[in-house]
Structure formats: structure tokens, C-alpha cells
DSSP file (Angstrom, degrees, kcal/mol; ACC not computed):
  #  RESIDUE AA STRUCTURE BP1 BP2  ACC     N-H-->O    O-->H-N    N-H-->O    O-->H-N    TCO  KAPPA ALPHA  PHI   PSI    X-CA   Y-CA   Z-CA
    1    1 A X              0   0    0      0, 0.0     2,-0.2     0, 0.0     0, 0.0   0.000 360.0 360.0 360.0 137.8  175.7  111.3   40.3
    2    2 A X        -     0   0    0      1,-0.1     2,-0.3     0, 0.0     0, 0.0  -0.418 360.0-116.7 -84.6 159.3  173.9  113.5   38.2
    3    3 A X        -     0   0    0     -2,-0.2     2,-0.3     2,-0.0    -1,-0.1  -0.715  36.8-178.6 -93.4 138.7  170.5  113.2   37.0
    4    4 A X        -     0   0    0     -2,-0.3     2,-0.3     4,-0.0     6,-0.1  -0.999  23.0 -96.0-151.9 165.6  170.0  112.8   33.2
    5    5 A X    >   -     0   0    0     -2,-0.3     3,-1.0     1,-0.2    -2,-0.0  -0.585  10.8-131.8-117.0 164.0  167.3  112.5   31.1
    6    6 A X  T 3  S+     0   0    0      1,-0.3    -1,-0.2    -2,-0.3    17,-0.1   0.420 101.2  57.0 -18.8 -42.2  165.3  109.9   29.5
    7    7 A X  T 3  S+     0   0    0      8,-0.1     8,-1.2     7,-0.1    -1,-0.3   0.515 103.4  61.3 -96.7   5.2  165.2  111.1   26.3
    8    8 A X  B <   -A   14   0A   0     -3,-1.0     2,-0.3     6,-0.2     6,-0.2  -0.507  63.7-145.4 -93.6 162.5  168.8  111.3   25.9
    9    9 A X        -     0   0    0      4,-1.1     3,-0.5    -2,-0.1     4,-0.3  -0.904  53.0 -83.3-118.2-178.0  172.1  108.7   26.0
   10   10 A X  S    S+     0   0    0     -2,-0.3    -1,-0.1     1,-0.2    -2,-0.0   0.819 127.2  63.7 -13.0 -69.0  175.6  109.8   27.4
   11   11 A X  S    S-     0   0    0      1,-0.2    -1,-0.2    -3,-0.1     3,-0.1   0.901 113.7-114.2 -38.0 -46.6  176.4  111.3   24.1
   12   12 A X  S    S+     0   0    0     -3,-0.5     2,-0.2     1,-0.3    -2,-0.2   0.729  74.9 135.0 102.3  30.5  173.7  113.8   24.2
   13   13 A X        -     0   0    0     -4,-0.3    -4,-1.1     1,-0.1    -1,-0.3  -0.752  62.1 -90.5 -98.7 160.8  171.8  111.7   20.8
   14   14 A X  B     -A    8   0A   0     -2,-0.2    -6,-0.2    -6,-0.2    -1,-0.1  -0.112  41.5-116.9 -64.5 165.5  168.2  111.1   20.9
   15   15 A X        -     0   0    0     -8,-1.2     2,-0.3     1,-0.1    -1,-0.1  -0.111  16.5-110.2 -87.1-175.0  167.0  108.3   22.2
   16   16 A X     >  -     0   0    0      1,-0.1     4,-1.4    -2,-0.1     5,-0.2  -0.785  37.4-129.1 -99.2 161.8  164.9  105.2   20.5
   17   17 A X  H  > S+     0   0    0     -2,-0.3     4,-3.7     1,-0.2    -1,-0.1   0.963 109.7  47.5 -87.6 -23.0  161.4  105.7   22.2
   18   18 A X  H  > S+     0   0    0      2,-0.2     4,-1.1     1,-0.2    -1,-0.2   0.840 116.6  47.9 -82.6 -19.9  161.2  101.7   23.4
   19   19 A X  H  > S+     0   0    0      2,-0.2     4,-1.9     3,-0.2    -2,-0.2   0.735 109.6  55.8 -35.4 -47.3  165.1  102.3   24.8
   20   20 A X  H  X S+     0   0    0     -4,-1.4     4,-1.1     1,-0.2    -2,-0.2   0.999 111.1  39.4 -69.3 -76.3  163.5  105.4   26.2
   21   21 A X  H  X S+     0   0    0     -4,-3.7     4,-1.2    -5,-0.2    -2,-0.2   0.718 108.7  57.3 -34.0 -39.1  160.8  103.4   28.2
   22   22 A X  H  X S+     0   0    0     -4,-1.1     4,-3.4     2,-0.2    -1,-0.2   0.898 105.6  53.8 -48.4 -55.1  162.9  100.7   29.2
   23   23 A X  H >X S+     0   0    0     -4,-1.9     3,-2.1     1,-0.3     4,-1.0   0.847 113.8  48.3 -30.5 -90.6  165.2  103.7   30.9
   24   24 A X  H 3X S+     0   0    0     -4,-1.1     4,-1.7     1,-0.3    -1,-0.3   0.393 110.9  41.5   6.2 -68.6  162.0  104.7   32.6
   25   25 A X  H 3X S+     0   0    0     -4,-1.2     4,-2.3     2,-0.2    -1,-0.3   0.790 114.2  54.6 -97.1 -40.4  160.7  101.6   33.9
   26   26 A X  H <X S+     0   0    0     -4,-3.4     4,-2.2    -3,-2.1     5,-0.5   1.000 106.7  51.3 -57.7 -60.5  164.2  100.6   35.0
   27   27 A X  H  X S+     0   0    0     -4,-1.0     4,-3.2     2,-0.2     5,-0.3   0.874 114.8  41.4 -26.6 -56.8  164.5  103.8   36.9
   28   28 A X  H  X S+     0   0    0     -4,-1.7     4,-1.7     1,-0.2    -1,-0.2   0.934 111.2  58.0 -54.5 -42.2  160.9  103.2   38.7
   29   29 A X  H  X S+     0   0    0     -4,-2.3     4,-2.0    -3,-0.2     3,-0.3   0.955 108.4  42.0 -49.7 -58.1  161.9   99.6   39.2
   30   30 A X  H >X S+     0   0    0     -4,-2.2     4,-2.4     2,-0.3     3,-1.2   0.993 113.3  57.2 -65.4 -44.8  165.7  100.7   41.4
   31   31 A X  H 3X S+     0   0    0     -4,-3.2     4,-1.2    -5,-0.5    -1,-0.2   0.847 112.6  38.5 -86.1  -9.8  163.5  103.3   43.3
   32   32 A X  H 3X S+     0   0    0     -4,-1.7     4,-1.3    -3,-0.3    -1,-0.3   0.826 116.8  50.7 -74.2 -45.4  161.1  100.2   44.3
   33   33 A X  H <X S+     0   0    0     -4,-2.0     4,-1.7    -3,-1.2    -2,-0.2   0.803 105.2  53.8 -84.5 -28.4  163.9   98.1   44.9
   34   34 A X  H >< S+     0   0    0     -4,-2.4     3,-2.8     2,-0.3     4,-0.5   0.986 107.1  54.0 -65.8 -61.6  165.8  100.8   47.2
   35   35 A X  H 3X S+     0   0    0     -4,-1.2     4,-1.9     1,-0.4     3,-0.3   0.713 115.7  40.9 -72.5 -24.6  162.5  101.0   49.7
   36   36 A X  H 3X S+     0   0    0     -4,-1.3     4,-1.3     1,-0.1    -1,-0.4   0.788 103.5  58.8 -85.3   6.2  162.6   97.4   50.1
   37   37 A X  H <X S+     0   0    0     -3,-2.8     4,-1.1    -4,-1.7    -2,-0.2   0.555 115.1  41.1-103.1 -27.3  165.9   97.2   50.3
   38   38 A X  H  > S+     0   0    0     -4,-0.5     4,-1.4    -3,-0.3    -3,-0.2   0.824 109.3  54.7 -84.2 -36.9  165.3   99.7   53.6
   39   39 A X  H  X S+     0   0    0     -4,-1.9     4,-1.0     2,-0.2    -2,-0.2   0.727 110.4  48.2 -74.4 -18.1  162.4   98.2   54.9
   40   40 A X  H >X S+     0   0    0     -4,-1.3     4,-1.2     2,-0.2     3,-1.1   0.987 113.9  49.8 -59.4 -67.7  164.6   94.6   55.0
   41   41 A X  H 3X S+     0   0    0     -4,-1.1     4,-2.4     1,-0.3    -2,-0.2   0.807 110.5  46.1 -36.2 -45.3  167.1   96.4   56.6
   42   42 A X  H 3X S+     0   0    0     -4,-1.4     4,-1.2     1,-0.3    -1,-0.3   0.849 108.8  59.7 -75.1 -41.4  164.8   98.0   59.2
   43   43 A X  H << S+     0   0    0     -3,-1.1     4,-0.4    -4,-1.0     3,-0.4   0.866 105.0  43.8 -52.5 -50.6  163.3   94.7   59.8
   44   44 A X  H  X S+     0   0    0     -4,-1.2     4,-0.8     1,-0.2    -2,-0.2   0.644 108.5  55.3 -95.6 -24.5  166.5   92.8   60.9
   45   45 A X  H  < S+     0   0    0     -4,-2.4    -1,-0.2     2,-0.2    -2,-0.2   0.843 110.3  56.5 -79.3 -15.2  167.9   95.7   63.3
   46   46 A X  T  < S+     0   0    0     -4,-1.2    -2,-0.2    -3,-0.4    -1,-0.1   0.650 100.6  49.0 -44.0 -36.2  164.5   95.1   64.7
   47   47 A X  T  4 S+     0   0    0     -4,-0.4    -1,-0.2    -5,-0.1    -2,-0.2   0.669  93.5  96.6 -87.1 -31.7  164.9   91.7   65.2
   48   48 A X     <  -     0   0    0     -4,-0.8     2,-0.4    40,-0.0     3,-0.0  -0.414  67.0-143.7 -52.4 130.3  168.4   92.4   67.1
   49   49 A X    >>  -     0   0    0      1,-0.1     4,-0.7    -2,-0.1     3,-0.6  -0.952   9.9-157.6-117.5 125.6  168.2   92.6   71.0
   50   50 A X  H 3> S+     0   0    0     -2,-0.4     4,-1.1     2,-0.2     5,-0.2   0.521  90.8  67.9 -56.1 -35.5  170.9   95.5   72.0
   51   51 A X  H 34 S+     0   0    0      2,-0.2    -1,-0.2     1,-0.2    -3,-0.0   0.637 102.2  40.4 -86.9  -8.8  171.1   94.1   75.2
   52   52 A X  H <> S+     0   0    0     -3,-0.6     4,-4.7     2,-0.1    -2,-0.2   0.633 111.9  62.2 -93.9 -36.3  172.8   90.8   73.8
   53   53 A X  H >< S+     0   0    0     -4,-0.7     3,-1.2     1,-0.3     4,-0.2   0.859 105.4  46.9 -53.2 -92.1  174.9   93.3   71.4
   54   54 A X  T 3X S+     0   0    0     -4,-1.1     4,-1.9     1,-0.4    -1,-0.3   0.397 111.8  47.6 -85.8 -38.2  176.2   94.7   74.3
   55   55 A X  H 3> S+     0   0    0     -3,-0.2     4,-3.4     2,-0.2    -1,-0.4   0.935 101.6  62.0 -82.4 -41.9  177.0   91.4   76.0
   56   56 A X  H <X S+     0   0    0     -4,-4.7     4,-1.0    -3,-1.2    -2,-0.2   0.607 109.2  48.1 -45.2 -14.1  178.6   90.1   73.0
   57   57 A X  H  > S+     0   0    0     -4,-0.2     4,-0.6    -5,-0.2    -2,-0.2   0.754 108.2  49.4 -74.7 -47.0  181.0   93.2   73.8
   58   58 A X  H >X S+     0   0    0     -4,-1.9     3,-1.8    -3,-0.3     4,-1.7   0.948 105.6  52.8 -55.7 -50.4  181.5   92.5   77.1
   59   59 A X  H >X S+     0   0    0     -4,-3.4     4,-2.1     1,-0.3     3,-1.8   0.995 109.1  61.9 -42.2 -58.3  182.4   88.7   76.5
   60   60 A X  H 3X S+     0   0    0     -4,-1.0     4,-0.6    -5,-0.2    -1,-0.3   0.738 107.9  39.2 -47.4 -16.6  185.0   90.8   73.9
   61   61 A X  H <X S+     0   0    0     -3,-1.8     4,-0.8    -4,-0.6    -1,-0.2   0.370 108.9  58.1-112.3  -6.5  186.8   92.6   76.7
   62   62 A X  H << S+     0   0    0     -3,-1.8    -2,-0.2    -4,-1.7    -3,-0.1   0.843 108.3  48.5 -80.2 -27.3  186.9   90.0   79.0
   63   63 A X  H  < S+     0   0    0     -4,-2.1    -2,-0.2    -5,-0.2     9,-0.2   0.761 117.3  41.7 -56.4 -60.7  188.7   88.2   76.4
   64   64 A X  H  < S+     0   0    0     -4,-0.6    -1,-0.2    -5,-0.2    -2,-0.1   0.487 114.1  41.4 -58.2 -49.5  191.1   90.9   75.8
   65   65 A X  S  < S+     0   0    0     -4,-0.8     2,-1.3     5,-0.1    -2,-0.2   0.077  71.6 131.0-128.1  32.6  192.1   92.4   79.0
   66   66 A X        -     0   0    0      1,-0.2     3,-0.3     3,-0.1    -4,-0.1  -0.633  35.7-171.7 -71.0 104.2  192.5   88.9   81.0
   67   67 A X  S    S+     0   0    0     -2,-1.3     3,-0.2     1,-0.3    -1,-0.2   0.697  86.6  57.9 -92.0 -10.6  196.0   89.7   82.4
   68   68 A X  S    S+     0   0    0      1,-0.2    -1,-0.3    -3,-0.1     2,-0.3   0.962 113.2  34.4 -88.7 -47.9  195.9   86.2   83.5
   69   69 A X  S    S-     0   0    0     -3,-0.3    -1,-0.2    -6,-0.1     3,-0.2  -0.760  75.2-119.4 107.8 -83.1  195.4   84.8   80.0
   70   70 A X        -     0   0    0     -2,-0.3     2,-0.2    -3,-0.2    -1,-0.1   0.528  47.3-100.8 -49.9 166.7  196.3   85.4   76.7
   71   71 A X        -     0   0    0     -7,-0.1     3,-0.1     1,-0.1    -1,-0.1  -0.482  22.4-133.4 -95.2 132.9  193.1   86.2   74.2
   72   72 A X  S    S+     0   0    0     -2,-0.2     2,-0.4    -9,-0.2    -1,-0.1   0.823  89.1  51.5 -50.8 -39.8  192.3   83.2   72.3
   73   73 A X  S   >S-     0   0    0    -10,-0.1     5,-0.6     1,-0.0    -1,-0.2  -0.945  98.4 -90.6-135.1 139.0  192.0   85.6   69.0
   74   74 A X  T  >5 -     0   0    0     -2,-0.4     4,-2.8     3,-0.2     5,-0.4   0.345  38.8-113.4 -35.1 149.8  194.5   88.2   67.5
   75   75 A X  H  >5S+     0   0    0      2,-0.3     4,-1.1     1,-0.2    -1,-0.1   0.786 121.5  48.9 -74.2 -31.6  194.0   92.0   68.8
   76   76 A X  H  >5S+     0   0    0      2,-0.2     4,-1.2     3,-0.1    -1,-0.2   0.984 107.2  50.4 -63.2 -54.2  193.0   92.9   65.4
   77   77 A X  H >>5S+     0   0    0      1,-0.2     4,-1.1     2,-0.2     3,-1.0   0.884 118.4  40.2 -23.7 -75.9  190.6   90.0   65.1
   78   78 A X  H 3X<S+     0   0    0     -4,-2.8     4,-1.5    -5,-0.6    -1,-0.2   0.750 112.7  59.2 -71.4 -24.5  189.0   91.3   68.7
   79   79 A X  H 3< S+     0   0    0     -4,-1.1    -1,-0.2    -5,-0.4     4,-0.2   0.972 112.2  40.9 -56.5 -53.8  189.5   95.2   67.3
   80   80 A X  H <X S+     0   0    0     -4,-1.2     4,-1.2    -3,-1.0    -2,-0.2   0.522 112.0  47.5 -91.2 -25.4  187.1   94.3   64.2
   81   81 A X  H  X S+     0   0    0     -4,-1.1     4,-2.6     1,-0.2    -1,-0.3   0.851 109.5  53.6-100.9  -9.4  184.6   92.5   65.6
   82   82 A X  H  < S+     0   0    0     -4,-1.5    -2,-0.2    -5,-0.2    -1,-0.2   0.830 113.4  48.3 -48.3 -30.2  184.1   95.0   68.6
   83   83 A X  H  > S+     0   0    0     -4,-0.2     4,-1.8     2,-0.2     3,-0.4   0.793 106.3  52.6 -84.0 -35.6  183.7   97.8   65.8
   84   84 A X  H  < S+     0   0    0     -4,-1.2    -2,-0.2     1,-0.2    -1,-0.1   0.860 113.9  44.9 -84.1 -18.3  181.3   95.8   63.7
   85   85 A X  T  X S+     0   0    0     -4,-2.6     4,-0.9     1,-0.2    -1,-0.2   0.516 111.6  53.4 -88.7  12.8  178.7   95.3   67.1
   86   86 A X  T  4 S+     0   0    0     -3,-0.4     4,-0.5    -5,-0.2    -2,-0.2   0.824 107.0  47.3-103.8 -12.0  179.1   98.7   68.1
   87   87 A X  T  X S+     0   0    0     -4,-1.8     4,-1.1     2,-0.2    -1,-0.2   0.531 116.7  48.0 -83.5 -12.0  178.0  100.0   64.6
   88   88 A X  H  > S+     0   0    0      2,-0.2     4,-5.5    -4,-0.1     5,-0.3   0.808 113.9  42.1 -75.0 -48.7  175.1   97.4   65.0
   89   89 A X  H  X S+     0   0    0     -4,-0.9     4,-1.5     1,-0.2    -2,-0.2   0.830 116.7  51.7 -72.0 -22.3  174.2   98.7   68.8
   90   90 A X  H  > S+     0   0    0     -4,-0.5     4,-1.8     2,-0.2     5,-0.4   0.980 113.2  46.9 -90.7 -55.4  174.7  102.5   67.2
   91   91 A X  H  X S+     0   0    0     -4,-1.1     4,-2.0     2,-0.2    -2,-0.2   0.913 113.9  46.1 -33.6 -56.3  172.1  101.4   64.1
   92   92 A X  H  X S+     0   0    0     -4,-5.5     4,-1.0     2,-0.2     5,-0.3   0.985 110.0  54.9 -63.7 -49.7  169.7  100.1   66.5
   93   93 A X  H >X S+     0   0    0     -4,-1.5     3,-3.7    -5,-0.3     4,-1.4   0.844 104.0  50.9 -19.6 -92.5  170.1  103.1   68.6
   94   94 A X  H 3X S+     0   0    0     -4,-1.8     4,-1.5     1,-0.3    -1,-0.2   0.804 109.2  62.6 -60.7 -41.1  169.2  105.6   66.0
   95   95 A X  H 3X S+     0   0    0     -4,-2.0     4,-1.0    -5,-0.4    -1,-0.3   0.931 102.3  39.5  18.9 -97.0  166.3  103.3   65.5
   96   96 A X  H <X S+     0   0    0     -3,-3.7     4,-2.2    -4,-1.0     8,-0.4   0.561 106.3  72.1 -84.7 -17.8  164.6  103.5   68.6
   97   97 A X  H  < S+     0   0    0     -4,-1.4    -1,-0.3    -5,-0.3    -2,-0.2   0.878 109.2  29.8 -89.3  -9.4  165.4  107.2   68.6
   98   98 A X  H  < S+     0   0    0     -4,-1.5     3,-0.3     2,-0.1    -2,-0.2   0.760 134.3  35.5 -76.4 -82.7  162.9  107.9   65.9
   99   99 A X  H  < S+     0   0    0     -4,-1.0    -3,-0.2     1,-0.2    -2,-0.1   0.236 132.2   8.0   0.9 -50.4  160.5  104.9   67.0
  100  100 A X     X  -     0   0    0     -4,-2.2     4,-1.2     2,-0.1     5,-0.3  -0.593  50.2-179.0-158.1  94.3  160.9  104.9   70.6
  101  101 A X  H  > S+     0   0    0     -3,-0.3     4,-0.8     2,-0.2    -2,-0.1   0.602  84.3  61.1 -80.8   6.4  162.6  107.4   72.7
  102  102 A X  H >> S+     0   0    0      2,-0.1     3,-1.6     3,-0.1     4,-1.4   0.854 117.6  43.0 -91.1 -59.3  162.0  105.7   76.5
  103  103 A X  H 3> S+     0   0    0      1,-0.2     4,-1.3     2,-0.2    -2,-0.2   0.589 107.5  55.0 -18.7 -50.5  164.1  102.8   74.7
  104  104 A X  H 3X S+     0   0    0     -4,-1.2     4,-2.1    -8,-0.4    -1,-0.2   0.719 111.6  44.1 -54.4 -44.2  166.4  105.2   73.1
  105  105 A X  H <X S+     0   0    0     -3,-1.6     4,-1.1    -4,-0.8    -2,-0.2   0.877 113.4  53.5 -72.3 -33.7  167.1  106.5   76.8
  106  106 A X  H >X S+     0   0    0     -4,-1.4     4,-2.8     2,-0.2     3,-0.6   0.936 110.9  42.2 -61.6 -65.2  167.4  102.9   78.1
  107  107 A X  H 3X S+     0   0    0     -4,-1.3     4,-2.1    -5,-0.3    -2,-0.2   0.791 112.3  64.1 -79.8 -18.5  170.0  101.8   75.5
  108  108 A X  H 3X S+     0   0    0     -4,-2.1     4,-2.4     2,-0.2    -1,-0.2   0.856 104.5  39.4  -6.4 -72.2  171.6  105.2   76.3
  109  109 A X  H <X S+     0   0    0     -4,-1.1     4,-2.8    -3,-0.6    -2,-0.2   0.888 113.7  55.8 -89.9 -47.8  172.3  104.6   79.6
  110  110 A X  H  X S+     0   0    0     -4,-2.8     4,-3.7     3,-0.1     5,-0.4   0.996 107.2  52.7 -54.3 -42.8  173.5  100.6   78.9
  111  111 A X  H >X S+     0   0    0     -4,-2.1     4,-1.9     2,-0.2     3,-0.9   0.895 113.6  42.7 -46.2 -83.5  175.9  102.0   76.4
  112  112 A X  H 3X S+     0   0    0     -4,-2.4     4,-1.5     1,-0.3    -1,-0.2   0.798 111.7  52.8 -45.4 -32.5  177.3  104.3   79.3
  113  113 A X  H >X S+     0   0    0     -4,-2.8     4,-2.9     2,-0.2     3,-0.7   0.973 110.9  45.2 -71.4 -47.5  177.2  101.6   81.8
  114  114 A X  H <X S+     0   0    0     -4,-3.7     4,-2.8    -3,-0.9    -2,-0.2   0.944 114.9  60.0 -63.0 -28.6  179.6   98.9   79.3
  115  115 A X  H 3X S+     0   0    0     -4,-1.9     4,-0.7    -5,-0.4    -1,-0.2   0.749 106.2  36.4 -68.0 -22.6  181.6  102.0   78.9
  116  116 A X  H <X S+     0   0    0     -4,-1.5     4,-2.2    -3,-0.7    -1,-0.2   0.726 114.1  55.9 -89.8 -19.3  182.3  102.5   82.1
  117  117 A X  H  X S+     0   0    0     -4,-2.9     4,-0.8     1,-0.2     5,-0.3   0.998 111.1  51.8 -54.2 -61.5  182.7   98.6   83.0
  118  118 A X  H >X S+     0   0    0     -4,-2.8     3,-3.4     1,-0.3     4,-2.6   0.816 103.2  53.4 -53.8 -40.9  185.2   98.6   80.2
  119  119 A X  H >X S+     0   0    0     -4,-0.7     4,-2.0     1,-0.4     3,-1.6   0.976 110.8  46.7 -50.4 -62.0  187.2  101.5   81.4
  120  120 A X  H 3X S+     0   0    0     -4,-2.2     4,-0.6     1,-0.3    -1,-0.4   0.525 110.0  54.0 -68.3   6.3  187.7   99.8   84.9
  121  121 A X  H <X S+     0   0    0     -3,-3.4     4,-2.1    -4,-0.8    -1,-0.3   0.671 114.3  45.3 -84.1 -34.4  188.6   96.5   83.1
  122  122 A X  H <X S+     0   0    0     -4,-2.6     4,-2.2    -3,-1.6     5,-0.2   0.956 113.2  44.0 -58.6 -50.3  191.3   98.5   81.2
  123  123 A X  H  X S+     0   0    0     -4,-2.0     4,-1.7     1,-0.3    -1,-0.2   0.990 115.1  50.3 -85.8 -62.2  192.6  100.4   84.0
  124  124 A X  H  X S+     0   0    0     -4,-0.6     4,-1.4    -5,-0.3    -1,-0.3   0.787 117.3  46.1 -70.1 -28.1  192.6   96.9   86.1
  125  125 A X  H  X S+     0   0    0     -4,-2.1     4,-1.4     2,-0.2     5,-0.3   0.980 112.9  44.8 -11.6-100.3  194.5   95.3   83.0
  126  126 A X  H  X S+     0   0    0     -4,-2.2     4,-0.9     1,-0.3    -2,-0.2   0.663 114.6  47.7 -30.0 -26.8  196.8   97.9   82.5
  127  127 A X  H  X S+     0   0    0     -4,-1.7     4,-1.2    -3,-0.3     3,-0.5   0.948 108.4  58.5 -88.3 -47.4  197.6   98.1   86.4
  128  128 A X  H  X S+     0   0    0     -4,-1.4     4,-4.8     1,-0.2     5,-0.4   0.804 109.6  42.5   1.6 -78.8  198.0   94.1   86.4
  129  129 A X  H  X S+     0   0    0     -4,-1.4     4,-1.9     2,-0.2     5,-0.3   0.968 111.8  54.9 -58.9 -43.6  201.0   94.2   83.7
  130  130 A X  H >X S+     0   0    0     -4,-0.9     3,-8.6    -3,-0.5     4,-0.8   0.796 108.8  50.2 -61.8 -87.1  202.7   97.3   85.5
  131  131 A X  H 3< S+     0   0    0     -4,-1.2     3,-0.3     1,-0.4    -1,-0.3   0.757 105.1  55.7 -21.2 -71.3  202.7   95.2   88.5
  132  132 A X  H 3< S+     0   0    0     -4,-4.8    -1,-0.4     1,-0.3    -2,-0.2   0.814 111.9  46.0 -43.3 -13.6  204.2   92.4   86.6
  133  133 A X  H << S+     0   0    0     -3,-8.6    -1,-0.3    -4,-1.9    -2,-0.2   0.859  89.2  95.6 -93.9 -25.7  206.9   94.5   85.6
  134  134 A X  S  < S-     0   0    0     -4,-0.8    -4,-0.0    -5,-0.3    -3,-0.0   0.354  81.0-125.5 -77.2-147.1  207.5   95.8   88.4
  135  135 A X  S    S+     0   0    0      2,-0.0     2,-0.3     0, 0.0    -1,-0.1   0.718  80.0 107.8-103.7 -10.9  210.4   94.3   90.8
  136  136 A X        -     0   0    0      1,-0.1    24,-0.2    -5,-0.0     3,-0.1  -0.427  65.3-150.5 -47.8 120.1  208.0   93.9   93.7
  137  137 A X  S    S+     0   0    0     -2,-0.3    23,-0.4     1,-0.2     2,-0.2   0.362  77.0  55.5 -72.0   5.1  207.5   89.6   93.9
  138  138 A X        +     0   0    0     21,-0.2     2,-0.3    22,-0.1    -1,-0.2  -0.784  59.3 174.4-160.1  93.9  203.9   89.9   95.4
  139  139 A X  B     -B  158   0B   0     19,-1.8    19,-1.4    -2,-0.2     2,-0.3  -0.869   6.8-173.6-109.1 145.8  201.2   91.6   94.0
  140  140 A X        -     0   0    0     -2,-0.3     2,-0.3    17,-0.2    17,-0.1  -0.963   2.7-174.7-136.9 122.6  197.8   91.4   95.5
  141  141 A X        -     0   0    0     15,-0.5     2,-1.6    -2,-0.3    15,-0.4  -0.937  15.6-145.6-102.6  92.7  194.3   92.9   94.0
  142  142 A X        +     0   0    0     -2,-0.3     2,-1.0    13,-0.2    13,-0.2  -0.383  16.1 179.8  -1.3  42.8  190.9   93.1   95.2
  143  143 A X        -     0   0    0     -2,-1.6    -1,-0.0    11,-0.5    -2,-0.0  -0.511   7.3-171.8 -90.0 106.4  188.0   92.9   92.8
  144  144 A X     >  -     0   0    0     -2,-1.0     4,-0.9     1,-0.1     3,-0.4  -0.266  35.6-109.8 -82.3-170.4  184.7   93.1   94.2
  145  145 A X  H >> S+     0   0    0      1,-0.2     4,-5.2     2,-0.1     3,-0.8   1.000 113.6  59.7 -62.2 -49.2  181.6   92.5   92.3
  146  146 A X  H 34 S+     0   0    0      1,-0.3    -1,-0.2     2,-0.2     4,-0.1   0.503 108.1  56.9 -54.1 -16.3  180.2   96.3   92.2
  147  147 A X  H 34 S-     0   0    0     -3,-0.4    -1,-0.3     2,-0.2    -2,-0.1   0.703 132.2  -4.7 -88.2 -44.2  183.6   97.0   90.3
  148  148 A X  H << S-     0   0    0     -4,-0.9    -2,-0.2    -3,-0.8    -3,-0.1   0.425  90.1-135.4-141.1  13.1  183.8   95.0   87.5
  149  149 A X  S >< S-     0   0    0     -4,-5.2     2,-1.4    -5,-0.3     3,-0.9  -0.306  76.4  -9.8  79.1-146.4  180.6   92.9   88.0
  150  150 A X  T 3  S+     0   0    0      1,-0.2    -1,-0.3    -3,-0.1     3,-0.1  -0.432 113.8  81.9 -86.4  75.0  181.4   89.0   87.3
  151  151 A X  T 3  S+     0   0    0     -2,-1.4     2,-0.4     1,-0.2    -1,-0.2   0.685 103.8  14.4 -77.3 -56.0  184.9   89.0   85.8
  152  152 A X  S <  S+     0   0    0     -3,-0.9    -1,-0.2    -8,-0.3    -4,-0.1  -0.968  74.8 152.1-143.2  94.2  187.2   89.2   88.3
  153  153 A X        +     0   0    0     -2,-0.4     2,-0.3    -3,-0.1    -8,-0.1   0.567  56.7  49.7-107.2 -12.0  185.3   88.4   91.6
  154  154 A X  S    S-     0   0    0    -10,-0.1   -11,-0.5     1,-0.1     2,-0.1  -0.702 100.6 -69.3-110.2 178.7  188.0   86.8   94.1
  155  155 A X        -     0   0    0     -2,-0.3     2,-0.5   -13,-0.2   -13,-0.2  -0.457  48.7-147.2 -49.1 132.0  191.7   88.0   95.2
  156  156 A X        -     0   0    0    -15,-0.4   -15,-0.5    -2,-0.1     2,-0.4  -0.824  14.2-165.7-131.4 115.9  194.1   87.7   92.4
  157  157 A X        -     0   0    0     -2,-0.5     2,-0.4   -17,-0.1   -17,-0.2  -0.759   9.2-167.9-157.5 154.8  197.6   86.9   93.2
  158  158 A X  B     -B  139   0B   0    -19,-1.4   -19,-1.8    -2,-0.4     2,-0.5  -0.911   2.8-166.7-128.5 126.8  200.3   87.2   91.2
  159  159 A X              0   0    0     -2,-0.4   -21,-0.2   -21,-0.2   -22,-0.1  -0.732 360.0 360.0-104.7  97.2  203.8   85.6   92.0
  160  160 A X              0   0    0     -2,-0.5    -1,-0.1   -23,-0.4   -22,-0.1   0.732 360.0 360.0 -61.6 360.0  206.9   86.9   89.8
């Protein structure tokens, strides 16, 4: 949007001079309303614990890749609200990385840690169903804790 000036309308005619002020004072008025409009914003990712963000993710992928199962809500459903906490947990991030950078490095390193839990939930998914397909009648898996933490903690087995 382009900047135009006061004393002008659309047309390019003069203005009326109390039309002209009004402009004005509405202008000053949005650029007052924008900086609270950041500092509310900034206030409520504040208020937001990342470290529940992050569990509310996990809960999503247990949900999701339970070969035992099916997820309670539609893949799209689970798609959308996974996208909308990771754009929260990426906001808060960029946060703490003006604000506080031992934080920054801390929520750093959980993000890499749910990213690698998920991988290995995928990949223990993914081997699950191949197993079910395959023509073997007796598959048996091994999940300790140190691999997928508490999901999947006992011997799994699954009889075609």
C-alpha cells in the first residue's frame, strides 16, 4: 500500500481542512492501535509454556501412529492442529531468541528431541503395518523405554 497524503483524496482534489485532520488523527490513532495490538500479542506467547506445546504434540502422534488403534480424529483434523502448535512453539521460539537466548537453546534442543521421538514412532508405525501385511502370522516387537519413552513400553504382539 502506498502512502498518500493528507491533504489530498483518491482523486487527487483538495481536501476539506477538518476531513484533513480527521485523516490525521485516524492515521496516529491505527499506529497506536498496531503497538498494542503487538504488545497483546507478545503478552500471550509469553504466557504459553513451550514445554506443554510440545506435549500437546506428542499426545498428537501418539494418537496418530497407534498401529494398534485407529486415531479417534480424521488425519486432516490431526494434520491441522499439529501445524497450528508448531507455529505457536516456532513464535515462542523467535521470542526467547531476542529475549533470552539460554531458553532459546533449551527449546532448541526440545524441538530436536520431539523430532526425533517422532521419527522413531513413525518408523515403529510404518514397520507395524508392513508386518501386518506381510504373510508371516507372528510378529513380535520390543519397545523399550529409551526408544520411544512411555508409548509403547511392553512386547507387542500381533497375530494375523
Amino acid at each position: 500500500m502506498g502512502r498518500r497524503s493528507t491533504s489530498s483524496t483518491k482523486s487527487g482534489k483538495f481536501m476539506n481542512p477538518t476531513d484533513q485532520a480527521r485523516k490525521e488523527a485516524r492515521k496516529r490513532e491505527l499506529k497506536k492501535n498496531k503497538k498494542q495490538r503487538m504488545m497483546v500479542r507478545t503478552a500471550v506467547l509469553k504466557m504459553k509454556d513451550p514445554r506443554q506445546i510440545i506435549k500437546d504434540m506428542e499426545k498428537l502422534d501418539e494418537m496418530e501412529f497407534n498401529p494398534v488403534q485407529q486415531p479417534l480424529l480424521n488425519e486432516k483434523v490431526l494434520r491441522d492442529k499439529r501445524k497450528k502448535l508448531r507455529e505457536t512453539f516456532e513464535r515462542i521460539v523467535r521470542l526467547y531468541e531476542r529475549e533470552n537466548p539460554d531458553t532459546y537453546k533449551e527449546l532448541r534442543k526440545l524441538e530436536l528431541d520431539y523430532e526425533s521421538n517422532r521419527g522413531k514412532l513413525s518408523l515403529y508405525f510404518d514397520s507395524v503395518k508392513v508386518c501386518m501385511q506381510s504373510p508371516v502370522r507372528i510378529c513380535a516387537f520390543l519397545i523399550t523405554p529409551s526408544v520411544l519413552g512411555s508409548v509403547f513400553k511392553s512386547v507387542h504382539y500381533l497375530v494375523l
